[in-house]
C-alpha positions in Angstrom: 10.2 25.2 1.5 8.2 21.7 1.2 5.0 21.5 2.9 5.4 18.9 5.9 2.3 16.5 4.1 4.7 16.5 1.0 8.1 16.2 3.0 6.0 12.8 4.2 5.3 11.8 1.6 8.6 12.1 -0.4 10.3 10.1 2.4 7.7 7.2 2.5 8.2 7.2 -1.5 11.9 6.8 -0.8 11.2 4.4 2.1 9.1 2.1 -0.3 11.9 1.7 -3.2 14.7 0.4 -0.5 12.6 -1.1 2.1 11.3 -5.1 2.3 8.5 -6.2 4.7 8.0 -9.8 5.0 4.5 -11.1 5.3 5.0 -14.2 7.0 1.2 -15.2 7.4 -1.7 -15.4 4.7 -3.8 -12.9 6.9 -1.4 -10.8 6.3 -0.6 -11.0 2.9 -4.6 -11.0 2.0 -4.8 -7.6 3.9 -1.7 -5.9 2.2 -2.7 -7.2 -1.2 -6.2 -5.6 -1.1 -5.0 -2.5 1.0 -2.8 -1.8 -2.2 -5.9 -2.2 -4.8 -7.5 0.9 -3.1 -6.5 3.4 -6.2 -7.4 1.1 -8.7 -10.7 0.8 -6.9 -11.0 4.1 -6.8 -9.9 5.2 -10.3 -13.1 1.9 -11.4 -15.1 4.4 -9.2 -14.3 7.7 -10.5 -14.4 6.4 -14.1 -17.8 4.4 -13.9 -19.1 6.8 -11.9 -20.3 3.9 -9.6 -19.1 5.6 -5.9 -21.0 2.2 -4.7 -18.2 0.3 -5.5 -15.7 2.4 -2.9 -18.2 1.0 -0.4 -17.9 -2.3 -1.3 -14.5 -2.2 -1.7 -14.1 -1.1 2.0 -16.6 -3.6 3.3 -14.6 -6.1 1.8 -11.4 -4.3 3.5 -13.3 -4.8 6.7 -13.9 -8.5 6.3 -10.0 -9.2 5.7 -9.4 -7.1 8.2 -10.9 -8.4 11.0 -10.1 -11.9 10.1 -6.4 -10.7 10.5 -6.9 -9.4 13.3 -8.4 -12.3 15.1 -5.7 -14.4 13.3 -2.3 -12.3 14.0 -1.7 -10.9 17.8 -1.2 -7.2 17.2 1.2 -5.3 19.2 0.4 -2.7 22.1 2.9 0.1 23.5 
């Protein structure tokens, strides 16, 4: 039997080949296109051996972050 973290992640796999999100504001786009560099930051990290640069990859997550946030009205339950 499949683990639960690898049942997860199977079905968010499957999710991402048939699902479409529309990004209807630049905030948003800015956030999702850096969000999605993450492993190639990472893998520049791990083969430079310059873990500096995960910092500064996050600090600049941070930045567009925050500006989205102020920018887009984020939902509450």
């Amino acid at each position: 039997m499949l683990e639960p973290s690898w049942s997860c992640y199977i079905c968010r796999a499957e999710l991402a080949k048939t699902a479409s999100v529309a990004l209807t504001n630049e905030k948003e786009r800015m956030l999702a296109m850096h969000v999605v560099r993450f492993p190639e930051a990472l893998a520049d990290a791990i083969a430079d051996l310059l873990p500096n640069r995960i910092t500064d990859y996050l600090y600049e997550l941070t930045d567009i972050f925050n500006s989205f946030y102020v920018e887009c009205q984020v939902r509450t339950c």
